[in-house]
LUMLORO-292238 format. One line per field, with one value per residue (C-alpha): residue in one letter; z, x, y. Coordinates in Angstrom, 3 decimals. Layout:
BEGIN
code: [A; ...]
pz: [Z; ...]
px: [X; ...]
py: [Y; ...]
//
This chain:
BEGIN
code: [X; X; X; X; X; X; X; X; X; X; X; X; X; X; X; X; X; X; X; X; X; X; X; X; X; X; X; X; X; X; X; X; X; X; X; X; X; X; X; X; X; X; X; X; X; X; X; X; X; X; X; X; X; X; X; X; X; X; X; X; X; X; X; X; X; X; X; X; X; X; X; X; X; X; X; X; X; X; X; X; X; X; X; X; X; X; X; X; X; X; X; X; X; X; X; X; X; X; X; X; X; X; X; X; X; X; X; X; X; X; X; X; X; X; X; X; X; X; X; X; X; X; X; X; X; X; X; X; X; X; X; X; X; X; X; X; X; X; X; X; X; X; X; X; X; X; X; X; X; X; X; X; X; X; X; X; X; X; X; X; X; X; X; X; X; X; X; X; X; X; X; X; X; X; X; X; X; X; X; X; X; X; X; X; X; X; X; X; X; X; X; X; X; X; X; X; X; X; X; X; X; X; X; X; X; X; X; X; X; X; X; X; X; X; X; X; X; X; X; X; X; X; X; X; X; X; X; X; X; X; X; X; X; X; X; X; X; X; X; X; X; X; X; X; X; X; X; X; X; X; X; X; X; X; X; X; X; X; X; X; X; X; X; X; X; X; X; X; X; X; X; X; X; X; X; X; X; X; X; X; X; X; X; X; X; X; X; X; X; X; X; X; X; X; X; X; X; X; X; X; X; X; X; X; X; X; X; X; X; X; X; X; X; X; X; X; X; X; X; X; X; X; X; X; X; X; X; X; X; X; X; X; X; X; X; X; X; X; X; X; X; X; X; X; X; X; X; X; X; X; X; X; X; X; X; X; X; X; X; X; X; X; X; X; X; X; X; X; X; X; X; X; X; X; X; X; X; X; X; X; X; X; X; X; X; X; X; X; X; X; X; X; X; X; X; X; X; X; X; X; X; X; X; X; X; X; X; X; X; X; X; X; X; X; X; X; X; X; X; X; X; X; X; X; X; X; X; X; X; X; X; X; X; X; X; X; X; X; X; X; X; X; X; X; X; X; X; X; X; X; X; X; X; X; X; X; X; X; X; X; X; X; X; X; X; X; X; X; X; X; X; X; X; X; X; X; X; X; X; X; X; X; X; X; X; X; X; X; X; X; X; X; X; X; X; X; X; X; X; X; X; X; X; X; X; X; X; X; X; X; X; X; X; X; X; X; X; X; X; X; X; X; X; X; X; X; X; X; X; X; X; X; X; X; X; X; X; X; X; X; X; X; X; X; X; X; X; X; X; X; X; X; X; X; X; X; X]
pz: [80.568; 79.980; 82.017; 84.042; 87.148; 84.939; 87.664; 86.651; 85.183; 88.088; 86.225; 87.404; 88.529; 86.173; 86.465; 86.491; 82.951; 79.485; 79.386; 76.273; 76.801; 74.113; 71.583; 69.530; 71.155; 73.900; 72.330; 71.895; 74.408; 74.449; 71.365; 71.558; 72.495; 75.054; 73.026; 69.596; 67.001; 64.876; 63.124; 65.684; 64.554; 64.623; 65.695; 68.365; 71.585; 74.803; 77.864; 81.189; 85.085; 86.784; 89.625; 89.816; 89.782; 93.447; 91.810; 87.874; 85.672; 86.299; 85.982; 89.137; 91.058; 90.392; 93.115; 92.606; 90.835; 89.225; 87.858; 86.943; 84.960; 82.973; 82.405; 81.004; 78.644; 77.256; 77.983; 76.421; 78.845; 77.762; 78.552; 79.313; 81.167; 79.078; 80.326; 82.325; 83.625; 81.625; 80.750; 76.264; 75.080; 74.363; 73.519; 74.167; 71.866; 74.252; 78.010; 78.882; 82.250; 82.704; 86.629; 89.563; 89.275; 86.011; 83.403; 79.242; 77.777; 73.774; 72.557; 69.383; 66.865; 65.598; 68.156; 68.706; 71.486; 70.476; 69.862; 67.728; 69.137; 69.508; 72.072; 72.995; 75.959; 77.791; 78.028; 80.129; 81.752; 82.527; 83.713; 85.842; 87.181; 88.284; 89.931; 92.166; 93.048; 96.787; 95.839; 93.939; 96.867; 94.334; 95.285; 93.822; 94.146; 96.003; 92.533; 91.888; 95.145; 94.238; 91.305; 92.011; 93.075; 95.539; 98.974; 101.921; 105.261; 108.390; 109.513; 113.325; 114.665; 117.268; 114.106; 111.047; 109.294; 108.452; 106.631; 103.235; 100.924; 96.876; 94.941; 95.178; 91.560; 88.839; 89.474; 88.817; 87.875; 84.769; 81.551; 78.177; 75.319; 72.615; 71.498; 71.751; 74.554; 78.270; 81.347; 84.729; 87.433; 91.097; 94.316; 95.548; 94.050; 92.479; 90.684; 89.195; 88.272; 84.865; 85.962; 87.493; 84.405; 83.145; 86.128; 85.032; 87.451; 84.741; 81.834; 79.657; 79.312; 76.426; 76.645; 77.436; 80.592; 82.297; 81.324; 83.535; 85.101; 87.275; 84.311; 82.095; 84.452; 83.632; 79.657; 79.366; 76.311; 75.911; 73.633; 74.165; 72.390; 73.324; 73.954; 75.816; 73.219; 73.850; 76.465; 77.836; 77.765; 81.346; 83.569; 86.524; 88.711; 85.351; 82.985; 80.719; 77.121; 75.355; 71.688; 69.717; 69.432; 65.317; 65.766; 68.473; 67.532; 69.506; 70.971; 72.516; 69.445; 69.586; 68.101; 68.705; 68.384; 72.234; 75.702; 77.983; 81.496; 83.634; 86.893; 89.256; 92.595; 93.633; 92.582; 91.777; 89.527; 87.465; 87.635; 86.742; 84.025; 82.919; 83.563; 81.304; 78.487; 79.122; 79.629; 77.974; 80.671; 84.420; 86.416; 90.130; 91.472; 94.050; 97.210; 96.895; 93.225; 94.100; 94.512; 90.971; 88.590; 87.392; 86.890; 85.078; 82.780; 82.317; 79.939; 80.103; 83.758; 84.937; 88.225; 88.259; 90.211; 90.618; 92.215; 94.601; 98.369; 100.967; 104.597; 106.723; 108.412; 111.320; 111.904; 114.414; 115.499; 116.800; 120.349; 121.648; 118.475; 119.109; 120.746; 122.997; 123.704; 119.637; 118.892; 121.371; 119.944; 116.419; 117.004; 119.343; 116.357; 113.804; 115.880; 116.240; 112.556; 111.248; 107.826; 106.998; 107.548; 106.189; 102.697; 102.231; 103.581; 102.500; 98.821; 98.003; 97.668; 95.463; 97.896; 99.870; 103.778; 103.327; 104.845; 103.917; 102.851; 99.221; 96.699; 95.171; 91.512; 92.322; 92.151; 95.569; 97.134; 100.574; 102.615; 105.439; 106.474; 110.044; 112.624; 109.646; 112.466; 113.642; 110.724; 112.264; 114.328; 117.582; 119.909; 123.347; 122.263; 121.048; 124.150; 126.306; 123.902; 124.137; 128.079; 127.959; 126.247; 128.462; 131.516; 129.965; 128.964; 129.614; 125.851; 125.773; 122.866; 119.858; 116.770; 113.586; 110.123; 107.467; 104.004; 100.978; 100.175; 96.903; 96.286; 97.495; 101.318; 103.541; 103.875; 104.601; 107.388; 109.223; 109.161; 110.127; 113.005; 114.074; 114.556; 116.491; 118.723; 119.349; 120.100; 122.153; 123.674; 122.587; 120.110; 116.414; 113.244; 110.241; 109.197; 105.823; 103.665; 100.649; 97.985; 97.475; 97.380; 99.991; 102.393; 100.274; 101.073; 104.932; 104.815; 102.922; 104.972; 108.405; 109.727; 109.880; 113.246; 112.826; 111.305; 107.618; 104.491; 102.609; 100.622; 96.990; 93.195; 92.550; 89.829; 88.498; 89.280; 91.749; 95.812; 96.821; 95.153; 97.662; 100.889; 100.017; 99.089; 101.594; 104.898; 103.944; 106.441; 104.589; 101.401; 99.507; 100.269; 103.833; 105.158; 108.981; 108.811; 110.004; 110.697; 111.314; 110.799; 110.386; 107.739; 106.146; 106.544; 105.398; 102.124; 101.113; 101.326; 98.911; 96.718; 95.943; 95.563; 91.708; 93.537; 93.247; 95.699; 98.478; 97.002; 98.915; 101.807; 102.730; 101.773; 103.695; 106.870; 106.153; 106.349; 109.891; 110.739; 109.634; 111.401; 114.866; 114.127; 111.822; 110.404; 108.078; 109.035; 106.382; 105.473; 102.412; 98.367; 96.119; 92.832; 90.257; 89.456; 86.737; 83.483; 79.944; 77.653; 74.597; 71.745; 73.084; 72.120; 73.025; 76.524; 78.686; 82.346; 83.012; 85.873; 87.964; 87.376; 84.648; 81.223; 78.186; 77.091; 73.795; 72.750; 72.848; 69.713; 69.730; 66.999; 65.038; 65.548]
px: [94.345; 97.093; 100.492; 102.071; 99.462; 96.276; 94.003; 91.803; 88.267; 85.932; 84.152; 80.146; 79.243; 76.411; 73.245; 71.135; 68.763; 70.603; 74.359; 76.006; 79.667; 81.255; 82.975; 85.756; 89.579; 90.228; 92.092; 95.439; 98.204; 100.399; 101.035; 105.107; 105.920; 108.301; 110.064; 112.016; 109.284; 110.665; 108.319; 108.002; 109.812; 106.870; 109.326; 111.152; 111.474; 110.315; 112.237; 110.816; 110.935; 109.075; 109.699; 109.954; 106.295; 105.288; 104.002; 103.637; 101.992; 98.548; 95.733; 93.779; 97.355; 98.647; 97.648; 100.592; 101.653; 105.108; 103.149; 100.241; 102.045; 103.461; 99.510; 97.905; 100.030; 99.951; 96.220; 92.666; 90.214; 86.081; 86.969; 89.824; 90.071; 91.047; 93.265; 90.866; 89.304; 86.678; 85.526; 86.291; 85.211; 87.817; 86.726; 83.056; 81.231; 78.066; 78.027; 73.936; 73.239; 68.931; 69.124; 71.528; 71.868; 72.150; 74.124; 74.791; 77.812; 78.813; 82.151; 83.239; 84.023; 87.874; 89.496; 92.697; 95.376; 98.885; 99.108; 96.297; 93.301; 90.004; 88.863; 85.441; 82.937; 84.440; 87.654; 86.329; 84.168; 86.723; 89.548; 86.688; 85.977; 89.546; 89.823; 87.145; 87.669; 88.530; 90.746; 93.248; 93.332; 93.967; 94.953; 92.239; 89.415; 87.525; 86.847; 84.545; 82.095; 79.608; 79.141; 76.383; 77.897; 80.597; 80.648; 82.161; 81.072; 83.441; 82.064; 82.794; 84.623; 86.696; 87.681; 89.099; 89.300; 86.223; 85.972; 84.675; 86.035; 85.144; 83.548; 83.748; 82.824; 82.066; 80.164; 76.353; 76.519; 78.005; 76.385; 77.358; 74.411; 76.580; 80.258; 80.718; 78.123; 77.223; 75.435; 76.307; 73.987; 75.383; 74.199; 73.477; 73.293; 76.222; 75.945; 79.549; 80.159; 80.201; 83.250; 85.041; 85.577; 88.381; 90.692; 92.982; 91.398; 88.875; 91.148; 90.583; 92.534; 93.651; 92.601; 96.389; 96.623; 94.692; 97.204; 99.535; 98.880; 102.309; 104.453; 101.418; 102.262; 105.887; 105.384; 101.827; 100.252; 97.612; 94.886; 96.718; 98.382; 101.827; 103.557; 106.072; 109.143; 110.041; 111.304; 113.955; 112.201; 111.650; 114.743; 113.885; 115.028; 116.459; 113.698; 110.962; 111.032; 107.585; 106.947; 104.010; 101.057; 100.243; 96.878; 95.293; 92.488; 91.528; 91.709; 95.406; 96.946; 100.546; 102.252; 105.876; 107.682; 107.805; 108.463; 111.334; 110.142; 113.126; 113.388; 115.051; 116.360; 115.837; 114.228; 117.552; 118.697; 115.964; 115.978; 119.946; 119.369; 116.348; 119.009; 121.444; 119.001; 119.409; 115.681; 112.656; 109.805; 109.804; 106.289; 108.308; 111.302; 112.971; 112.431; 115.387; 115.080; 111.617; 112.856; 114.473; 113.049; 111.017; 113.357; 115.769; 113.038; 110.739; 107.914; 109.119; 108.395; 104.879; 103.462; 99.570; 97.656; 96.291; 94.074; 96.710; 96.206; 99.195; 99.031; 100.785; 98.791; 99.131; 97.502; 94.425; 96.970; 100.242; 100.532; 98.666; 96.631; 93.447; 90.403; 90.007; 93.694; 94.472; 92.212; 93.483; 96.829; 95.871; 94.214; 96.866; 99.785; 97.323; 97.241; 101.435; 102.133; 102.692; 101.373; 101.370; 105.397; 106.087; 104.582; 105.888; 109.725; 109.822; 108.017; 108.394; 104.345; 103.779; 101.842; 98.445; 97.935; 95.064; 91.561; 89.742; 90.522; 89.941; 91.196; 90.607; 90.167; 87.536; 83.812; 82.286; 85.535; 84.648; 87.347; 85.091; 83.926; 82.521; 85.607; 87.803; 90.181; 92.159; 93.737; 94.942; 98.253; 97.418; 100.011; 98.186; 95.780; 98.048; 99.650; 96.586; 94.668; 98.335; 98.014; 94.710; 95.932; 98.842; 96.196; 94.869; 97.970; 101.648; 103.522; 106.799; 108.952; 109.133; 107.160; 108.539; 106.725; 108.115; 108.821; 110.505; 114.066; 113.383; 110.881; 112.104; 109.882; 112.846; 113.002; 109.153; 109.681; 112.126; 110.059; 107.105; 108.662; 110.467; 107.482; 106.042; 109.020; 108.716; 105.630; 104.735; 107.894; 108.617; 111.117; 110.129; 112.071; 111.622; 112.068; 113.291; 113.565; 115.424; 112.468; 108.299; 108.462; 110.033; 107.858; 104.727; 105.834; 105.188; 102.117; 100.498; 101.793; 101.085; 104.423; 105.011; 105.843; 105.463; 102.814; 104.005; 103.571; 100.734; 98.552; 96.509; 96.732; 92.947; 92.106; 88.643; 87.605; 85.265; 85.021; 83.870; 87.266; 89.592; 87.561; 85.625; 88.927; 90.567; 88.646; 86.054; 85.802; 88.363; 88.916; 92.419; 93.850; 92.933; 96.597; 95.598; 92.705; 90.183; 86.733; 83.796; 80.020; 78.894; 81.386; 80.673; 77.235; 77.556; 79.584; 77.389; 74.316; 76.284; 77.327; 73.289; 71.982; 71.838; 70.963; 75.032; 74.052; 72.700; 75.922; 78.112; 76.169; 76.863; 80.674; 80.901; 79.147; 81.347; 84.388; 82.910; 83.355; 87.229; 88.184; 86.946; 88.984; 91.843; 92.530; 95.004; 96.376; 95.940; 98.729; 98.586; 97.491; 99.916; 100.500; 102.075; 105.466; 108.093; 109.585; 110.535; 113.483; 113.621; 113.585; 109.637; 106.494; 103.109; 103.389; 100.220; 99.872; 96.757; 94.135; 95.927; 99.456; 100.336; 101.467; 99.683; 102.397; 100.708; 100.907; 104.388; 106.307; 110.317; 112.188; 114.544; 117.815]
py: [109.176; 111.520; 111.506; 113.340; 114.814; 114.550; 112.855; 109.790; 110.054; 107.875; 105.071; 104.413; 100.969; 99.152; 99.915; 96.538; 95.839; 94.818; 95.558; 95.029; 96.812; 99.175; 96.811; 99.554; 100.107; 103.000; 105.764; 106.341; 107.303; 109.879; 111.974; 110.933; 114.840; 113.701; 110.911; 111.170; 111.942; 109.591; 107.059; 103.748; 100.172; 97.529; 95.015; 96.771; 94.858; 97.542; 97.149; 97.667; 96.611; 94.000; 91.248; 87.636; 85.966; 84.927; 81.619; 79.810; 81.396; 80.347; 83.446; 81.769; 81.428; 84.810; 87.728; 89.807; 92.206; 90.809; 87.762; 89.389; 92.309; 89.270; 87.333; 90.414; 91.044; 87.141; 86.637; 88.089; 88.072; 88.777; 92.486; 94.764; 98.102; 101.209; 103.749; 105.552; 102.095; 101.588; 98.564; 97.399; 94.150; 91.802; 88.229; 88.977; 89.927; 90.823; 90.625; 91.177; 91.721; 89.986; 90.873; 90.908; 87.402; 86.259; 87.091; 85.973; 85.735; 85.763; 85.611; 86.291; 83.526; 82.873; 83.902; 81.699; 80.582; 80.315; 77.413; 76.926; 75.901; 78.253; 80.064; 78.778; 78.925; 76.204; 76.995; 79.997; 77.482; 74.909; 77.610; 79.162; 75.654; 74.734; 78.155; 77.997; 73.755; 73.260; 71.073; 73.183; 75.920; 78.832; 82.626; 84.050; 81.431; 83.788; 85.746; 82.821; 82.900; 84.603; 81.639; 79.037; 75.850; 77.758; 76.781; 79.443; 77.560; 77.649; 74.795; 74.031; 77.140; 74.380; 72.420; 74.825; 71.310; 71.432; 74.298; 74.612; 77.015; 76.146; 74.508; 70.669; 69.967; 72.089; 74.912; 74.788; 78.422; 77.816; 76.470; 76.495; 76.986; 76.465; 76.714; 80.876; 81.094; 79.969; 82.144; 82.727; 82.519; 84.184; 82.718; 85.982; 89.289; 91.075; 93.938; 94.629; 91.397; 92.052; 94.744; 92.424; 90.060; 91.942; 90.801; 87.681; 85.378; 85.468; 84.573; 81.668; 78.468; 76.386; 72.179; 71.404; 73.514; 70.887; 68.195; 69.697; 72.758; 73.287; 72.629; 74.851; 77.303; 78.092; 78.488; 79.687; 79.514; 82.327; 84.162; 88.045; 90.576; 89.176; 85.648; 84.270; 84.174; 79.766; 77.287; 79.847; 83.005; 83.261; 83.664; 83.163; 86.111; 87.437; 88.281; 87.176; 87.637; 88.101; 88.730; 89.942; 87.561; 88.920; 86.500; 88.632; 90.568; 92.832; 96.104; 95.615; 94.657; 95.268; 98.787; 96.827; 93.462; 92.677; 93.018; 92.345; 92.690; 92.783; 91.800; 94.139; 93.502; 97.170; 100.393; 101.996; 99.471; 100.115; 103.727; 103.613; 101.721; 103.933; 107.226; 105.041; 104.066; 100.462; 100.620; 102.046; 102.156; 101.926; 102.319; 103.073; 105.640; 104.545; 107.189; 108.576; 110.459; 111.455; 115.061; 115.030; 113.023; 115.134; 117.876; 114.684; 113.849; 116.518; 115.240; 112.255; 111.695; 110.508; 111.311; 110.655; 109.565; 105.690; 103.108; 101.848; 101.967; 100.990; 99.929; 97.576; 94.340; 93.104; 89.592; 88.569; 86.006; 87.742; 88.091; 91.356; 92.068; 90.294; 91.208; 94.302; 94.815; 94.619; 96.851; 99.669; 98.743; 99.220; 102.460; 103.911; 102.764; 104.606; 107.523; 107.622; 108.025; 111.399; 110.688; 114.018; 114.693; 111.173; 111.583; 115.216; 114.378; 111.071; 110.918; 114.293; 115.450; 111.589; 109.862; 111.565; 110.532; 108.382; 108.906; 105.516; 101.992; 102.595; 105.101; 108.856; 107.838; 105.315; 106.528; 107.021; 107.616; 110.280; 111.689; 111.627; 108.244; 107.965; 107.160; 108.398; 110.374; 107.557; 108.114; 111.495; 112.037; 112.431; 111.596; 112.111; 110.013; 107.040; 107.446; 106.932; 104.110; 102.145; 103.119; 101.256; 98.446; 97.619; 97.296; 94.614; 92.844; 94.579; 94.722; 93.492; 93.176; 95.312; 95.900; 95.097; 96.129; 93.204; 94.661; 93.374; 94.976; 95.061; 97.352; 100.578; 100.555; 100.701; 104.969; 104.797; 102.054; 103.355; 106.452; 104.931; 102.781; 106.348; 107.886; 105.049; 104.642; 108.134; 108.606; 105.192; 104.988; 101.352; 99.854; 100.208; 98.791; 97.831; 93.940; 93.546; 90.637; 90.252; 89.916; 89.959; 86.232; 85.805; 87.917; 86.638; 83.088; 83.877; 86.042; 83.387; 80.194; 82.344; 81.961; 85.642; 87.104; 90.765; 93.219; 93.610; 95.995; 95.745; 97.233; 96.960; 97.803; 97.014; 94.426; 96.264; 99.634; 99.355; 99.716; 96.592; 95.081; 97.042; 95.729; 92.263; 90.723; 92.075; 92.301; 89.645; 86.249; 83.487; 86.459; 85.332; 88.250; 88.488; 88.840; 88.644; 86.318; 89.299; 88.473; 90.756; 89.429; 92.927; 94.104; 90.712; 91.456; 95.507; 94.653; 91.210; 94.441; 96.529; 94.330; 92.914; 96.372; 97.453; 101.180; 102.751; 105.695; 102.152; 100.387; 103.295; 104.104; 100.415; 100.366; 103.173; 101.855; 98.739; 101.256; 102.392; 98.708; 98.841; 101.741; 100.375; 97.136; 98.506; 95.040; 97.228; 100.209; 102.985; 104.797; 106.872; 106.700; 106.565; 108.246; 105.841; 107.507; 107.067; 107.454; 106.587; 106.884; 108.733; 106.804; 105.854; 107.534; 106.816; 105.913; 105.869; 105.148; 103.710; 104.154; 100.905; 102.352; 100.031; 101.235; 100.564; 98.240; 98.079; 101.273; 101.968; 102.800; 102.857; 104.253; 101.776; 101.520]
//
């Protein structure tokens, strides 16, 4: 895809029978008409923004977007998604599809890691393995469920000690018939699997990971088109410095020498430096140049739109916000937000009120899901549901929405807890804390106290990916531990029908489910915005909001 307001091409989920995806490169990016013309320096280094990784670099460990930026850029996986989010082989050679359930793999031969050794079957099977183990309680573990061998059991519902999430061996689901190829066979149906194996959960590992996998973690040594550039390439807080990996081969290969992802502690910074020319790409402008960037920049800005969704969560286990009375308080704070106002005063016409859980450029995206209008402002009716609420338990307090202060939320808060406090009559504000990790740090360890920003840049392009590993019983990214048998039930259907038209009648009915509960509440889609300097050509957004890194030329100095 194209920048600047060209919107993104859907991609159809696989039909079930052989599947052997295309093996040749997406195209090219932009055709430089916005940069300097001049021919581009193969070993130019290309600047651009980021944020500290949550975690180490491990591709099982990482379910955010600073770190993960960082592991697609150093890793291969089997397949990769173009710009439009289509699925390219990468290190597979074939991925065949027999039935819902079973799948073969073949990757092609001579494919390397940095440091020398080859990229075989098992090291897919052996990373895939260690992410899904109990034992090493990894972010993204859940990726692996639907793998024979996986265990999801709850256990006694008095006793959470007993619960079993992972695998508590290797997984039986994985077999290896010979050095460049092994199978996969799901305990239930699953029919975008093969989709999903583009997502760096996915990603292979090298034999000396497993020596040491915290330590592996800060100096990762992977298969992709760039590397990390020695001991000291990654500041922490600073920077990481990655250079070009000239062994890859494959469809990502490198037009430039590296990257230097900076990490900024705001939006402004960035878009400063960007103004300044101290940086060459930036995927985010801060709220308050949303009204002139694109005047600043001209072709040069990008303002498309992309599969990212953002809400704010607020957990089964705060006070007032479980049961009946949380779910008249969920609907009645849904119902105080002027969406509408918000995204037009606040983002300048870059964001779109949302009216589901999932995303326009997404195929079988609808605009009108059943129970869809709680989504709507309606302040009489927030009024009474909230009215209804405090019968069964008077509210006291106020209600904070956590956000990190570093990535450019605060305007949209305040707005947001405005037209709450307005409208409810109770005290609203935002709660900010000073960076992603830090706020990640207490949505994952549960000792957050308020409802907090959230929200999801998906990792394949598919449906199920913006609701199973979100809203599912025990999913990793589950912020507020929600828990529904029926949407469990409704997306588990979906999910094992190879029928795409069943596939979304079920999501949808699943969304049904959400918007009675509102374990999220929806808040708008957003566009990706930003910008690049001009002494780059070729710069391409893609479908997720991330740029084609790959593609970009510079001009020598």
């Amino acid at each position: 895809m194209k920048r600047n307001k060209i919107a993104l091409a859907g991609t159809a989920l696989f039909a079930i029978g052989a599947l052997a995806l295309a093996g040749c490169a997406s195209g090219g990016g932009n055709d430089g008409d916005g940069g300097s013309g001049a021919a581009g320096d193969p070993d130019a280094i290309i600047t651009t923004n980021g944020s500290e990784p949550e975690n180490p670099l491990i591709p099982t460990n990482t379910n955010e977007v600073g770190g993960g930026k960082i592991l697609d850029e150093i890793f291969a996986g089997l397949i990769y998604y173009d710009a439009d989010g289509k699925p390219v082989n990468d290190v597979a050679e074939e991925i065949t599809t027999e039935d819902p359930q079973n799948l073969t793999v073949k990757i092609r031969k001579g494919l390397k890691f940095t440091d020398g050794e080859e990229v075989t079957a098992d090291n897919f099977i052996k990373a895939w393995n260690y992410g899904a183990q109990a034992e090493n309680a990894q972010l993204s573990g859940y990726f692996f469920e639907d793998i024979e061998g996986f265990v999801n059991d709850a256990g006694d519902p008095d006793n959470p000690d007993d619960d079993v999430f992972g695998a508590q061996g290797d997984l039986s689901g994985l077999k290896q018939v010979d050095d460049y190829t092994f199978t996969i066979a799901l305990n239930k149906p699953a029919s975008d699997f093969a989709l999903r194996l583009g997502y760096s959960a996915f990603y292979p590992l090298p034999d000396v990971a497993f020596e040491d996998m915290e330590a592996f973690g800060q100096n990762p040594i992977g298969n992709g088109p760039y590397m990390i550039d020695g001991d000291d390439a990654w500041q922490h807080d600073v920077q990481i410095d990655l250079v070009r990996n000239d062994d890859y081969d494959g469809g990502r290969k490198a037009a430039n020498g590296g990257l230097t992802i900076k990490f900024y502690a705001t939006q402004e910074a960035a878009y400063a430096d960007l103004q300044g020319g101290d940086v060459d790409v930036i995927d985010a402008i801060p709220t308050g140049s949303l009204q002139v960037f694109q005047d600043e920049f001209g072709d040069r800005a990008v303002n498309q739109p992309s599969a990212v969704f953002q809400s704010f969560t607020i957990g089964q286990f705060l006070p007032h916000f479980s049961g009946e009375e949380g779910q008249l308080r969920r609907q009645a704070l849904s119902m105080a937000i002027n969406r509408e106002e918000i995204t037009e005063t606040i983002f300048s016409g870059t964001r779109t009120p949302a009216s589901d859980f999932t995303s326009p450029v997404i195929d079988g995206w609808s605009d009108s899901v059943p129970g869809s209008e709680v989504l709507e402002y309606n302040p009489d009716e927030a009024k009474k549901l909230w009215a209804e609420a405090d019968a069964i338990s008077p509210w006291d307090g106020e209600f904070k929405i956590a956000y990190n202060a570093d990535g450019g939320h605060d305007a949209w808060v305040d707005a947001v807890s405005n037209s709450i406090k307005n409208t409810l009559g109770i005290e609203a504000s935002g709660d900010p804390y000073p960076t992603f990790q830090d706020l990640r740090t207490k949505i994952n360890d549960r000792t957050i106290t308020t409802a907090a920003r959230s929200g999801w840049q998906a990792d394949y392009p598919g449906l199920y990916n913006f609701l199973g590993p979100l809203y599912a019983t025990g999913a990793g990214s589950n912020d507020g531990d929600y828990s529904n048998p029926e949407f469990d039930d409704l997306i588990k259907a979906g999910i094992s029908n190879p029928d795409p038209d069943a596939q979304i009648e079920d999501f949808t009915k699943a969304q049904e489910v959400l918007f009675k509960d509102l374990p999220a509440i929806p808040l708008w889609y957003s566009n990706v915005t930003g910008g690049f300097g001009e002494s780059v050509d070729n710069v391409t957004f893609g479908w997720n909001s991330v740029p084609l890194y790959y593609e970009i030329t510079k001009a020598g100095e």
